[in-house]
N, C-alpha and C positions, 0 to 999 in steps of 0.2 A: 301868719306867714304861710308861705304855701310850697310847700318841697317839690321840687321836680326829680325825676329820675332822668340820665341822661346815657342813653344810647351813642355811641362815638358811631360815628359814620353811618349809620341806619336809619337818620332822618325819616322816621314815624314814630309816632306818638300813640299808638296801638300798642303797648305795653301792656303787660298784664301782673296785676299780682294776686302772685299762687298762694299766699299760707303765711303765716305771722307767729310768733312763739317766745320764744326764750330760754335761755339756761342758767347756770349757776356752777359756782364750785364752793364748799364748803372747807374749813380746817382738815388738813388729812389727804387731801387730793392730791394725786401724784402727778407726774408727766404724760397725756394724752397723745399714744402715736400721730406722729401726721397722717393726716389723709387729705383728700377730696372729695367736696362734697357732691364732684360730678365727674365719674369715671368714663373715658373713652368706648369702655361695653358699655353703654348704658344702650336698653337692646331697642332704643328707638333710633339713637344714631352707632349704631354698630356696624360696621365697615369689613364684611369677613374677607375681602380682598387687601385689605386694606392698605388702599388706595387715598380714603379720606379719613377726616379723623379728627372727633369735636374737638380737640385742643388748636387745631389750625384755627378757627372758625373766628369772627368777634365773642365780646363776652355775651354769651347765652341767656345768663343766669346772675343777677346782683342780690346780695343782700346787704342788709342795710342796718346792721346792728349799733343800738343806741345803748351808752355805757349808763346805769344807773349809780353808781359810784366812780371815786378816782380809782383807774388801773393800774395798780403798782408791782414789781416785783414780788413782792412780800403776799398779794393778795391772790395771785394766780393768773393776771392776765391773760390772755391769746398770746400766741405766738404764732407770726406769720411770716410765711418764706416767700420774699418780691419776686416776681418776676415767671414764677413755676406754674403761673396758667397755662404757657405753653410747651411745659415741659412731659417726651412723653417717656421718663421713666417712671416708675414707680417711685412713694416716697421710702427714704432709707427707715427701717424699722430702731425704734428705742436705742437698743445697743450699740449704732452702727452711724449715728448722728456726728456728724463734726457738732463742737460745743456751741459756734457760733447761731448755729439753728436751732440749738434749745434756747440759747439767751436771746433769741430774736422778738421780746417784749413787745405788745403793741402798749406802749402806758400815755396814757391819758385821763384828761380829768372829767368830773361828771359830767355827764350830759352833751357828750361829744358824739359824731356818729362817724361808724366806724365801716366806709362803703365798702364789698370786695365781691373779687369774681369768685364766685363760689369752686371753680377749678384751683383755686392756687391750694398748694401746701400750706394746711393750718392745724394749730392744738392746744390743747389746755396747759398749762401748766403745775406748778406746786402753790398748794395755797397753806401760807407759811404761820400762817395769824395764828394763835391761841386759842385753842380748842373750844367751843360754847359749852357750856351746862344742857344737860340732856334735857332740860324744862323747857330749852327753844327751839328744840328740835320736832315741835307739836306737831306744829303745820306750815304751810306755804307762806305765811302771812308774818313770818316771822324771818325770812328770808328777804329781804328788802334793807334798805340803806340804815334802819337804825339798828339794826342788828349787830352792825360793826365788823361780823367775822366774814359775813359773803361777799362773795362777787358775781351779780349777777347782770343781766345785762339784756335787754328785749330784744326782736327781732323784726325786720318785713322783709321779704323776699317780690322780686318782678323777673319777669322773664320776656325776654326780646320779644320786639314782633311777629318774627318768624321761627320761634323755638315754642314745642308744645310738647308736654309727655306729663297726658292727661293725668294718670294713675299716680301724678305727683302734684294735681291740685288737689288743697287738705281744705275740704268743704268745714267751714268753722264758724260762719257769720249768721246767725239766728236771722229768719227771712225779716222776722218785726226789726230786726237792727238795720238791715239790708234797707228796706222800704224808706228809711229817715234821710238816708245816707245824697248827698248833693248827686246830680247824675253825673258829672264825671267818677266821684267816687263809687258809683254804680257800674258803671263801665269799667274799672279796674278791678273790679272786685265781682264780677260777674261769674266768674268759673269757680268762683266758693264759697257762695252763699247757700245753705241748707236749707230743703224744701219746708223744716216746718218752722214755728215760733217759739223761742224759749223765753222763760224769766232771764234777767241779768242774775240777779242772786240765784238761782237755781244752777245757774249755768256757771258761775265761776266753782261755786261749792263742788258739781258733779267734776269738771278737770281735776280741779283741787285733789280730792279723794282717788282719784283714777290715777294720779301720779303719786299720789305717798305709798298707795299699794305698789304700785309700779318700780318705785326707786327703793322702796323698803331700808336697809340699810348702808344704798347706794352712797356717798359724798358729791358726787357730780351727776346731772341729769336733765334733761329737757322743764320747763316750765309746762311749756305747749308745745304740743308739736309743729314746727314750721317749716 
């Protein structure tokens, strides 16, 4: 099967995509303020007159998050607020949330995919499950569906035809992976392919390691950066 991304009213197919990843929440996660993952300073479209302003715009920026278990209440889903793409206040901090916007669950079942403008207000929630035994808390690899207590969930990210802000292509794609790849998957993935060639094992091991030091005694945290 072959996924399209779909651009509303932009009629090109010049898309691009920036950077792939994931995250996670483990037993113990609390409430994740809202935010956006694409601020109106953002200093390539920063407006100091402002006159314009990336929330007017179409969506810029999709990603395209795929649920690796069922999202349920209990497990910590997303929570995501409709409609706040174009909205240009800021989001309300923790304290100050009407309740309906904490219970705003995105719950669904495995292997659903979960598309959004990356401008709207979103957040983690409580992950309610029963604490794991510190013996699975090794490594990454224990963070996946039979684990039972996480919620984790992958990522791909594309950006419009006519939106670019380079410093936020995440060069990730080993060029020997790059080289296999069908030429439209070449073309999409051109702004982040790395100049040289890794192992596949070498290469998941070094992320791997680079985020247990990273997240240390974190409960929530990126997989990959994306």
């Amino acid at each position: 099967k072959r996924a399209k991304v779909l651009f509303l009213s932009q009629g090109s197919s010049n898309y691009l995509c920036n950077g792939s990843g994931g995250d996670f929440s483990l037993p113990g996660a609390d409430f994740q303020p809202l935010h956006s993952d694409l601020v109106h300073e953002s200093a390539d479209f920063w407006d100091p007159w402002q006159q314009g302003n990336l929330r007017l715009l179409p969506p810029p920026w999709i990603c395209i998050n795929v649920l690796m278990v069922d999202f349920t209440v209990q497990n910590g889903a997303t929570r995501q607020i409709p409609g706040t793409q174009r909205s240009l206040c800021l989001p309300p901090g923790l304290g100050f949330e009407p309740e309906w916007m904490k219970s705003s669950h995105v719950c669904a079942p495995a292997g659903s995919a979960l598309v959004r403008d990356i401008r709207c207000w979103h957040g983690g929630t409580p992950n309610l499950l029963p604490l794991p035994p510190p013996s699975d808390l090794i490594g990454v690899q224990h963070l996946g569906e039979d684990a039972g207590y996480a919620r984790p969930m992958l990522n791909v990210e594309f950006t419009a035809p006519w939106f670019r802000i380079p410093h936020r292509d995440y060069k990730m794609i080993p060029r020997n992976w790059w080289d296999k790849m069908s030429i439209r998957g070449k073309e999409l993935t051109r702004n982040i392919v790395l100049d040289t060639d890794q192992d596949p094992e070498d290469w998941n091991l070094t992320f791997g390691k680079a985020w247990l030091e990273h997240l240390g005694g974190a409960q929530v945290g990126k997989a990959v950066t994306g």
